[in-house]
The first five atom37 places (N, CA, C, CB, O) and aatype in JSON, in Angstrom:
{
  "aatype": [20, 20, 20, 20, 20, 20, 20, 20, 20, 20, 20, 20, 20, 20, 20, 20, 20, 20, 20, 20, 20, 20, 20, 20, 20, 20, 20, 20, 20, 20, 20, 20, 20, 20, 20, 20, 20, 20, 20, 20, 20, 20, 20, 20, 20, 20, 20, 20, 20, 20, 20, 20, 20, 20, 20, 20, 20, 20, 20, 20, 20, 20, 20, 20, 20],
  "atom_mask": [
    [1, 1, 1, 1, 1],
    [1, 1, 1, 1, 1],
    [1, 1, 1, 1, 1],
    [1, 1, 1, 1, 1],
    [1, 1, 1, 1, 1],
    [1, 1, 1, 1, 1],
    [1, 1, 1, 1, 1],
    [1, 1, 1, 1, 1],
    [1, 1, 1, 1, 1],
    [1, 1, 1, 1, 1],
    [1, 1, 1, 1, 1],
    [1, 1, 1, 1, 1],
    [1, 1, 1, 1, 1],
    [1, 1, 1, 1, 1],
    [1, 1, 1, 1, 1],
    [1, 1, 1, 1, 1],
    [1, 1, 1, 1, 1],
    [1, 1, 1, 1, 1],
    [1, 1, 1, 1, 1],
    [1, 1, 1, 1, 1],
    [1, 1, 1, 1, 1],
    [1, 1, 1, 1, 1],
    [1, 1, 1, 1, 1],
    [1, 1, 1, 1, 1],
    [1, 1, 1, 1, 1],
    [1, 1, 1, 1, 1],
    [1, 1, 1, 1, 1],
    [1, 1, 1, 1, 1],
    [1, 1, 1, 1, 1],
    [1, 1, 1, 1, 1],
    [1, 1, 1, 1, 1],
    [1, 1, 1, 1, 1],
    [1, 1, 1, 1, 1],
    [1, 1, 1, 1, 1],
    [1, 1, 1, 1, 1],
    [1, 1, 1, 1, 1],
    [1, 1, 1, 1, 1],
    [1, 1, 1, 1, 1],
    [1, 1, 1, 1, 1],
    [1, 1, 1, 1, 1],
    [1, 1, 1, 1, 1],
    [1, 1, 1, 1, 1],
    [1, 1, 1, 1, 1],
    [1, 1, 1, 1, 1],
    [1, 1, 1, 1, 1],
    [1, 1, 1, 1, 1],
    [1, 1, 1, 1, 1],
    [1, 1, 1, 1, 1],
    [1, 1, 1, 1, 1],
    [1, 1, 1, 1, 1],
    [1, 1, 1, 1, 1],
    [1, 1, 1, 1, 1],
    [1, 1, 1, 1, 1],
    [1, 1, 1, 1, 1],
    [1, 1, 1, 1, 1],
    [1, 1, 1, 1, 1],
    [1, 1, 1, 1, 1],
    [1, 1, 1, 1, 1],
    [1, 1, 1, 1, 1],
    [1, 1, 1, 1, 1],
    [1, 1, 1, 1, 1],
    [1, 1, 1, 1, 1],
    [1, 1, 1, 1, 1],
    [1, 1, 1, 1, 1],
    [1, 1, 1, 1, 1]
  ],
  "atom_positions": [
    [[-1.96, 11.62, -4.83], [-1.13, 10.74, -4.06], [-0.94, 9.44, -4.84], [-1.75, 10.48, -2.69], [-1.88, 8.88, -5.39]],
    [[0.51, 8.92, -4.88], [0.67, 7.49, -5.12], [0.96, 6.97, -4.02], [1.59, 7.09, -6.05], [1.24, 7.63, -3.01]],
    [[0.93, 5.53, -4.1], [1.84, 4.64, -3.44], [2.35, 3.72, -4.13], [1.36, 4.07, -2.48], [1.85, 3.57, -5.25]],
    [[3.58, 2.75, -3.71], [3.95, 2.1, -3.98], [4.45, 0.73, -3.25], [4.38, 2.71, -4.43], [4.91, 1.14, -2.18]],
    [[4.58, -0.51, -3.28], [5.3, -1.48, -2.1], [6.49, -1.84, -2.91], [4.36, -2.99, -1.53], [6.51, -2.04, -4.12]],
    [[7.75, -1.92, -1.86], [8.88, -2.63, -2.48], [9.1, -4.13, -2.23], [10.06, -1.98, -2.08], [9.43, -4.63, -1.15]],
    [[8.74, -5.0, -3.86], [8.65, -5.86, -3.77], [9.87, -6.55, -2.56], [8.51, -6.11, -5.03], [9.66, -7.15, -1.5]],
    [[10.89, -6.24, -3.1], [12.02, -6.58, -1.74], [11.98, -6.71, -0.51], [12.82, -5.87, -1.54], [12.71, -7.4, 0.21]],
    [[10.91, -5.88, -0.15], [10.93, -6.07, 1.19], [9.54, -6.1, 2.26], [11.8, -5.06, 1.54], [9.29, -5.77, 3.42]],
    [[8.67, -6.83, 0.86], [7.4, -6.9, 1.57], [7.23, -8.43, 1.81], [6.13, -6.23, 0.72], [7.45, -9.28, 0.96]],
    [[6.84, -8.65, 3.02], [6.33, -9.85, 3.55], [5.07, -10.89, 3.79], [6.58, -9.66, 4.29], [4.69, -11.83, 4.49]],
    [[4.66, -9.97, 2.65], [3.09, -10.44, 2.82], [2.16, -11.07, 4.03], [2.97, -11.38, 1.94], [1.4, -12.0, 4.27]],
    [[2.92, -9.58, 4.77], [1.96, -9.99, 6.17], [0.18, -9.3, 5.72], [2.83, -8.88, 8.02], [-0.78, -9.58, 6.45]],
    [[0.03, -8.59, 4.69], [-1.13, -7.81, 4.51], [-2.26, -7.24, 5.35], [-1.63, -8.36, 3.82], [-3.46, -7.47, 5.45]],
    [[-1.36, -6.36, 5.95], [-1.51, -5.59, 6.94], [-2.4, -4.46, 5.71], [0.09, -5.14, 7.87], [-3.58, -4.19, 5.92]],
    [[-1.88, -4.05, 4.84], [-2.34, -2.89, 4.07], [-3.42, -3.46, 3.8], [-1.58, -2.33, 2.89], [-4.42, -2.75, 3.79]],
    [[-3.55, -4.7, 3.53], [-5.06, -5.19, 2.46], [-5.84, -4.78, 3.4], [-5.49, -6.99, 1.93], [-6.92, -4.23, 3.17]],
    [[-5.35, -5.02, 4.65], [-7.04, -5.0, 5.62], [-7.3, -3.97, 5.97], [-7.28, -5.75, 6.99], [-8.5, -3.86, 6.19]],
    [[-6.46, -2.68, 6.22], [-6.32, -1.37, 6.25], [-7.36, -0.4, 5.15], [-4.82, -1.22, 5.99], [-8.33, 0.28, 5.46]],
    [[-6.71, -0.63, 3.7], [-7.24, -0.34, 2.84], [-7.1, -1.0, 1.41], [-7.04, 0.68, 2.95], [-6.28, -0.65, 0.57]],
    [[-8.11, -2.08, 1.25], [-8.66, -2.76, 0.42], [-8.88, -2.48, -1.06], [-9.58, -2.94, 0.93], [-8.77, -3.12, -2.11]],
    [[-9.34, -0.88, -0.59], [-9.29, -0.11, -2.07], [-8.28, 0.22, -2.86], [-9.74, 1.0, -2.03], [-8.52, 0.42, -4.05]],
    [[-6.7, 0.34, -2.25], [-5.75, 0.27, -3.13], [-4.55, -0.8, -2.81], [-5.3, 1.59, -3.25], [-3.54, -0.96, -3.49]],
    [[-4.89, -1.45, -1.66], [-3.79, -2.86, -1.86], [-4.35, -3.75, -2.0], [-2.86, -3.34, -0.88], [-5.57, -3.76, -1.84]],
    [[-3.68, -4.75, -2.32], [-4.27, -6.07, -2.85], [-2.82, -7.48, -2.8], [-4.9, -5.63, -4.79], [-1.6, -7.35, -2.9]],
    [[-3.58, -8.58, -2.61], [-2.39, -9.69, -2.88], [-2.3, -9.83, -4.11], [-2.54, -11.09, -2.33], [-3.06, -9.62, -5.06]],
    [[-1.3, -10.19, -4.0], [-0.8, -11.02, -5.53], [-0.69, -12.68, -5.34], [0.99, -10.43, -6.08], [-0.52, -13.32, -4.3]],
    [[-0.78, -12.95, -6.18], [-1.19, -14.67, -6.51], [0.2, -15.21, -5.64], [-1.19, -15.28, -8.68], [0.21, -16.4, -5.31]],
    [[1.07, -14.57, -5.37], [2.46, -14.69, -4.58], [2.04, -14.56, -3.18], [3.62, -13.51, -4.96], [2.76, -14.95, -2.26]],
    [[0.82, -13.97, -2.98], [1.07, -13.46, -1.24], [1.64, -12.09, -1.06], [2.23, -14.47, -0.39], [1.65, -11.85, 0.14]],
    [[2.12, -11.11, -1.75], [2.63, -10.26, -1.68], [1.75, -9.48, -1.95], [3.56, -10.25, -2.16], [0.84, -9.86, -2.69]],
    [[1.77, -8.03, -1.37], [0.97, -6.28, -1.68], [1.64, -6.31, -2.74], [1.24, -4.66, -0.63], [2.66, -6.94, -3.0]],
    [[0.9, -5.46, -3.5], [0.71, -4.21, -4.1], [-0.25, -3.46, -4.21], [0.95, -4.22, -5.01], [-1.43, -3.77, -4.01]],
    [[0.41, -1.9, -4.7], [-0.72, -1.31, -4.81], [-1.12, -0.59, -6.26], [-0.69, -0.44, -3.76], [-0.41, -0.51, -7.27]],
    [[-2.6, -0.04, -6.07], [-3.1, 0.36, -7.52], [-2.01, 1.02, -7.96], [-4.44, 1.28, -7.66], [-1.02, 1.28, -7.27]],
    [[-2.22, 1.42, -9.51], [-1.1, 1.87, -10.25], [-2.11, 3.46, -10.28], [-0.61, 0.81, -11.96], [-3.34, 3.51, -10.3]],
    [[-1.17, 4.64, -10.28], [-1.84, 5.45, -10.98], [-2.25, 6.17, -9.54], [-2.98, 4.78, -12.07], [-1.88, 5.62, -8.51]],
    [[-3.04, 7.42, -9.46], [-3.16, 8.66, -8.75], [-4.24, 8.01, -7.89], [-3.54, 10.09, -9.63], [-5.26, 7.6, -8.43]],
    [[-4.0, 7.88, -6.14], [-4.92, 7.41, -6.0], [-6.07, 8.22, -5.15], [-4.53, 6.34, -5.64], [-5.78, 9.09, -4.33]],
    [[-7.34, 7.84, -5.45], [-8.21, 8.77, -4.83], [-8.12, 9.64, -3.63], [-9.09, 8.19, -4.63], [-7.4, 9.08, -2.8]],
    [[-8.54, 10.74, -3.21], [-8.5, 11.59, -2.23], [-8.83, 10.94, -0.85], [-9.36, 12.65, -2.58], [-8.29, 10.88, 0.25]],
    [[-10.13, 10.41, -1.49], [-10.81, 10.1, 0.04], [-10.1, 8.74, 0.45], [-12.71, 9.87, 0.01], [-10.7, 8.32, 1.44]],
    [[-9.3, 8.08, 0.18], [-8.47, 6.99, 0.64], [-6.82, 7.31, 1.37], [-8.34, 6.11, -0.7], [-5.94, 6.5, 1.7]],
    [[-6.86, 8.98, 1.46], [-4.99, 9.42, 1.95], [-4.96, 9.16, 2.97], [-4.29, 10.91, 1.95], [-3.79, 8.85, 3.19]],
    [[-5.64, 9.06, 4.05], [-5.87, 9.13, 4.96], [-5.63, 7.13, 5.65], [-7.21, 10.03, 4.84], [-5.09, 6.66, 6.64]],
    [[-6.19, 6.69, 4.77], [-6.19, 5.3, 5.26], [-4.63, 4.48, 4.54], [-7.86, 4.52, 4.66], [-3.81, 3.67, 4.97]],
    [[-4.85, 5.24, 3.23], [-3.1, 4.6, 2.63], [-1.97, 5.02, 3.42], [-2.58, 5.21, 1.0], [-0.99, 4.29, 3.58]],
    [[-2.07, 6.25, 3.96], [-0.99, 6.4, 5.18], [-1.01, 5.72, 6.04], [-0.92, 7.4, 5.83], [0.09, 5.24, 6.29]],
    [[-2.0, 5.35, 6.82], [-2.04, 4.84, 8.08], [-1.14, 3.36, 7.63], [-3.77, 4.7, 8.74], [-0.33, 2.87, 8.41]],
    [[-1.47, 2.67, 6.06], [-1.13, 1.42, 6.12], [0.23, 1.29, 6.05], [-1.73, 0.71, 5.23], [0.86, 0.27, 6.33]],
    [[0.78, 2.56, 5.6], [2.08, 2.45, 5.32], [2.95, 2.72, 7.04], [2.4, 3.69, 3.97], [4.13, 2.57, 7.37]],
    [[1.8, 3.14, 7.74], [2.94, 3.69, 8.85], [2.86, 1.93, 9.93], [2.14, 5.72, 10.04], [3.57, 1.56, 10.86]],
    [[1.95, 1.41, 9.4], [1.14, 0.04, 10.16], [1.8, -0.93, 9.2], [-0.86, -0.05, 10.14], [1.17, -1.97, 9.04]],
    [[3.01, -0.79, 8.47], [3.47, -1.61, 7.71], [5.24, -2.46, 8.42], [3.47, -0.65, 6.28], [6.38, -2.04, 8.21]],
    [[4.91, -3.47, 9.08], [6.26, -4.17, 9.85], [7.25, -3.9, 8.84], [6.19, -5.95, 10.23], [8.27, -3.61, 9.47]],
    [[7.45, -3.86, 7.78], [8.63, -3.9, 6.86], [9.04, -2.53, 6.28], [8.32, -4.85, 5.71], [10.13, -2.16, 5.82]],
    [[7.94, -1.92, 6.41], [8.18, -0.55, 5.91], [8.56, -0.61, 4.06], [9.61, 0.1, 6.93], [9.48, -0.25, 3.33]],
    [[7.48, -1.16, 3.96], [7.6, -1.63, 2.16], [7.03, -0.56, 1.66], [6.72, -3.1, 1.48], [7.35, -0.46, 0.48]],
    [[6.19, 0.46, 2.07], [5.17, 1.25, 1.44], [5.69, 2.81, 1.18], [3.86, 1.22, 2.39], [5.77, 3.67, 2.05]],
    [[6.03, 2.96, -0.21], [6.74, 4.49, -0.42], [4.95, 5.35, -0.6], [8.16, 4.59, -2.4], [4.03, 4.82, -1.22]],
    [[4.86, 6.38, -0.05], [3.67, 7.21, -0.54], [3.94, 8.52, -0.73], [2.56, 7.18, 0.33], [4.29, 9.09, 0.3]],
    [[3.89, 9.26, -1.78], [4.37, 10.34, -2.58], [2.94, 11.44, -2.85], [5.07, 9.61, -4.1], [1.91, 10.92, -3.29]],
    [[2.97, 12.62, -2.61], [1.73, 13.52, -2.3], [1.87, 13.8, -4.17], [1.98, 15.2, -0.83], [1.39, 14.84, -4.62]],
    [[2.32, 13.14, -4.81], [2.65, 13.75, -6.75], [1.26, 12.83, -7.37], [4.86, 12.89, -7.82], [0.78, 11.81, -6.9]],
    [[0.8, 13.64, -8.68], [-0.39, 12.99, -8.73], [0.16, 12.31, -10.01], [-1.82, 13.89, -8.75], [-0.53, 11.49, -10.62]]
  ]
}
């Protein structure tokens, strides 16, 4: 699984950070992102939830490793 946030249209409400910590994060902007690269198994479960718990709907998540 990846994810991704679109800078465009994230609001840095960081809803994801508090969700799951392990692959979002602020940026020195206030804004998500997330880790780069395939992200662990045992976290699909919580990276979905952040994306569906996301007001802007910034969060693309792709089952491709």
């Amino acid at each position: 699984m990846k994810a991704w946030v679109d800078p465009d249209r994230c609001a840095g409400h960081g809803i994801c950070t508090t969700i799951c910590p392990s692959v979002f994060a602020l940026t020195d902007d206030g804004y998500s992102e997330a880790i780069e690269g395939t992200i662990a198994a045992e976290f699909d479960e919580a990276v979905r939830e952040a994306a569906r718990q996301c007001p802007e709907h910034a969060i693309d998540v792709t089952d491709e490793d």
